[in-house]
C-alpha positions as CSV (number, residue, x, y, z in Angstrom):
1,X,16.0,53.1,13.3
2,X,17.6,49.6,13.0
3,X,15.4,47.2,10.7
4,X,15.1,43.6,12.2
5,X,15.1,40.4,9.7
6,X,13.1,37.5,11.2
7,X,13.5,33.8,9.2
8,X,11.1,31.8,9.5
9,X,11.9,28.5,9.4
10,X,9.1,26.1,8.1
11,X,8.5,22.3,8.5
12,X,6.3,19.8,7.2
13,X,5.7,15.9,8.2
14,X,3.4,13.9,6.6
15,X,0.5,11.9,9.0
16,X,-2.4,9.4,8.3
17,X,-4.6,7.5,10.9
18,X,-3.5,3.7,11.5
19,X,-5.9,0.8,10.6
20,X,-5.5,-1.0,13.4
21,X,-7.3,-0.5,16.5
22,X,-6.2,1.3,19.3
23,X,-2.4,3.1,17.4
24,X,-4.5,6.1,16.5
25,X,-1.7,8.6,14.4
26,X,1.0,7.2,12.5
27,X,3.9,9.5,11.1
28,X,5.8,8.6,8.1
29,X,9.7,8.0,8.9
30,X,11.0,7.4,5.9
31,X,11.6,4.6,3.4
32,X,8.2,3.2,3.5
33,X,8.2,3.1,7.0
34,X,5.5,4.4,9.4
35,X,5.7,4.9,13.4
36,X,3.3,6.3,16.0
37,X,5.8,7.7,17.6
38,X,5.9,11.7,16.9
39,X,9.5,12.0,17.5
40,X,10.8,9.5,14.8
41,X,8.6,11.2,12.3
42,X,10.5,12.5,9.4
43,X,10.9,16.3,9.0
44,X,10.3,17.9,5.3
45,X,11.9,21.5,5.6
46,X,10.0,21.9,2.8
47,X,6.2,21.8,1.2
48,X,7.4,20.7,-1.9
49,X,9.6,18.0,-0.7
50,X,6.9,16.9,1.5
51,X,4.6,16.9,-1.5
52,X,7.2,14.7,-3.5
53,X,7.0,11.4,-1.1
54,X,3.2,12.1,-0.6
55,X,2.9,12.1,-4.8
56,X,5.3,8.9,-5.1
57,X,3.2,6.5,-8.0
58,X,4.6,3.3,-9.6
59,X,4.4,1.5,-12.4
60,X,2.8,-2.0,-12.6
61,X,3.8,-5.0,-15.2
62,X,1.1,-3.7,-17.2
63,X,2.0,-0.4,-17.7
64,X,-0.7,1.0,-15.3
65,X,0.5,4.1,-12.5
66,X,-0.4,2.9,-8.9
67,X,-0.2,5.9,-5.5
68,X,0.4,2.9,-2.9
69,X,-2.3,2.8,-0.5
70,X,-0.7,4.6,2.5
71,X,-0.4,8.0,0.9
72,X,-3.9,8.2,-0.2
73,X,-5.6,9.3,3.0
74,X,-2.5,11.0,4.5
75,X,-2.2,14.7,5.3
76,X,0.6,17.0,4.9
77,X,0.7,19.1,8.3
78,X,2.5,22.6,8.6
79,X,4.7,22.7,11.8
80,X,5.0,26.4,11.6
């Protein structure tokens, strides 16, 4: 009997809906960039590096730890 070994590979992208009329899905491509077009999205291979960009916070003048605007309503989506 001959065991088989199946990988399998996993992917993540990260997705929110656009504010504007009529775009619908955007996909984040990297470098605060966002496109509507699914191909250009950017691939995580990854949860945890998917998790990382989605959990990006900065720092203010004042000391205070912002999460920019465009990752709090965006969804991390399994490929698998």
């Amino acid at each position: 009997m001959r065991c088989q070994l199946q990988l399998k590979i996993m992917a993540y992208h990260i997705k929110k809906q656009s504010k504007m009329a009529g775009i619908g899905t955007m996909y984040y491509a990297d470098n605060n960039r966002w496109t509507d077009v699914y191909e250009s999205r950017k691939v995580y291979p990854t949860l945890f590096q998917a998790e990382q960009d989605k959990n990006t916070t900065y720092t203010d003048k004042w000391g205070n730890t912002l999460t920019p605007h465009w990752w709090k309503n965006c969804t991390l989506v399994d490929e698998s």
